[in-house]
N, C-alpha and C positions, 0 to 999 in steps of 0.2 A: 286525473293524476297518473299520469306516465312513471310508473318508477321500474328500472330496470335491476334485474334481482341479479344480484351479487353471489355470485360464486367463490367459495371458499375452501381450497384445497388445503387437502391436511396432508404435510408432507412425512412420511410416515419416515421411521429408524433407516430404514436400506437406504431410500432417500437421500438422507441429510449426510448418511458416510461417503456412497456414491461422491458428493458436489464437496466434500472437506477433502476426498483423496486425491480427486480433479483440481481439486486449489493445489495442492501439495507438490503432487507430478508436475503442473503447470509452473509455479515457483521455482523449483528446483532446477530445472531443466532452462528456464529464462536465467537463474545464474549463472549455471552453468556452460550457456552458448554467450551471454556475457564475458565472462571470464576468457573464452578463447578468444573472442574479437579483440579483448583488450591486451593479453598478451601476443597475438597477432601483432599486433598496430604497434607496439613498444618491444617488438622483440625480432620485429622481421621486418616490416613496412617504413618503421623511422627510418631505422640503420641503411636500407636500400635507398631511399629520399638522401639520405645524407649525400651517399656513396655517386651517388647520379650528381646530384648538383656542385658534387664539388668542392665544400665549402671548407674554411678553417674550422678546426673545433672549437679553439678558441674565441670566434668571433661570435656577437651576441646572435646574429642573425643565423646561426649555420641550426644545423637540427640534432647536434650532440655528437656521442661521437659515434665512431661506423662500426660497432662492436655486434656482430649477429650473435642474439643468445638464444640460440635453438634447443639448449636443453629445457629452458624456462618453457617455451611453446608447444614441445611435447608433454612437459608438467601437465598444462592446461590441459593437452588431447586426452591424457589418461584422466585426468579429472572429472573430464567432460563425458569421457566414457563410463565410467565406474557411475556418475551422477546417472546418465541416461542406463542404466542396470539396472537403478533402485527403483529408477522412476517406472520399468518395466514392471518392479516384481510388487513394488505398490500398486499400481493400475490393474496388475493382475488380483490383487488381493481384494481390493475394490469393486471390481466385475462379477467376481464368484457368484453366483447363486447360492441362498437357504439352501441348505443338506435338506433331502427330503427323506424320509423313513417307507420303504416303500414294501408290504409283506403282500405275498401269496394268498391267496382268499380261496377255500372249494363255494363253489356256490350251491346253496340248498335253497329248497322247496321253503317260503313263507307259509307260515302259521297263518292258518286264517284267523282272520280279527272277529271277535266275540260282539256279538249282538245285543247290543242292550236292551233290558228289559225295562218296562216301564209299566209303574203300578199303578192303578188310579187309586185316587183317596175315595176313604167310604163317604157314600152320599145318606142324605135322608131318607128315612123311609117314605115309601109314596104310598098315596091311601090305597088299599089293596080293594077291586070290586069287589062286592059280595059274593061270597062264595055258594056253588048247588051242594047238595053231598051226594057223592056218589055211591053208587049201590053194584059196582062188580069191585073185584077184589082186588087191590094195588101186589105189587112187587115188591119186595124189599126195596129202601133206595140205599144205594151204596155210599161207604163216605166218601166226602170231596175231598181231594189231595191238601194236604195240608200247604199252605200260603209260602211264596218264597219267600227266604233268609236273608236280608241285604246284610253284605256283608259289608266292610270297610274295605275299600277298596288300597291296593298295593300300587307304593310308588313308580311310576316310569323308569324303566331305563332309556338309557341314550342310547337311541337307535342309530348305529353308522352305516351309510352305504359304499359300496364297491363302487370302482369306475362305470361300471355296466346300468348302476341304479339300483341294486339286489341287495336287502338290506343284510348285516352281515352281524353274527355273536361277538360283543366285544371280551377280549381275553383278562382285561383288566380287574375284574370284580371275582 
């Protein structure tokens, strides 16, 4: 059984704005070079056609009449420009990178990390061999230190580190 594993990218927020403001600029900008070819073509291209071939106005065949409306065609160019503006200032707003927070750090010397103790549990007593008695005279014996304390242990902080790997006090707490 062959099955080949499916990969499944999670398009994350930066993502999905990126490819909505890509649609947007793309849109705007297709209107707007729309709009000048068409005011082009009915504003400057007819009336030349007309004007070359000759025609009556009034005949159904001729191409209207030979009136250049160049103010309509610069309409469009500002149009076209004011569109390709926005389109700039979207794409730019779209590209930005996450603002990053970035502080100065001293670096200091790590705490060494504490060594855990480990207690055994009491066992049974074992048969003790039979004892000689002795006949020179013992020492006092001293007391034994009394048993460590386990204490409850205290919660973690979050450990942050530096660019360097140097873990660093967070000021937050």
């Amino acid at each position: 059984m062959d099955e080949v594993p499916r990969v499944v990218s999670e398009v994350s927020l930066t993502e999905s704005k990126r490819w909505v403001g890509r649609f947007l600029v793309a849109l705007l900008l297709a209107e707007s070079i729309l709009g000048v070819i068409v005011s082009l073509t009915n504003n400057v291209i007819v009336p030349a056609l007309a004007a070359l071939l000759g025609s009556d106005a009034g005949s159904p065949l001729s191409f209207g009449k030979r009136d250049y409306d160049i103010p309509a065609f610069f309409i469009s160019l500002v149009e076209f420009f004011l569109a390709a503006l926005v389109a700039i200032v979207v794409n730019a707003w779209v590209q930005r990178r996450p603002r990053v927070v970035r502080r100065m750090v001293t670096a200091t010397a790590p705490a060494p990390a504490p060594t855990p103790r480990v207690v055994a549990p009491p066992t049974a007593p074992i048969a003790a061999p039979p004892t000689v008695p002795v006949t020179r005279p013992t020492a006092p014996v001293a007391a034994a230190p009394p048993p460590p304390v386990l204490t409850k242990a205290k919660p973690k902080k979050d450990v942050y580190y530096n660019i360097v790997g140097e873990p660093i006090d967070s000021d937050e707490e």
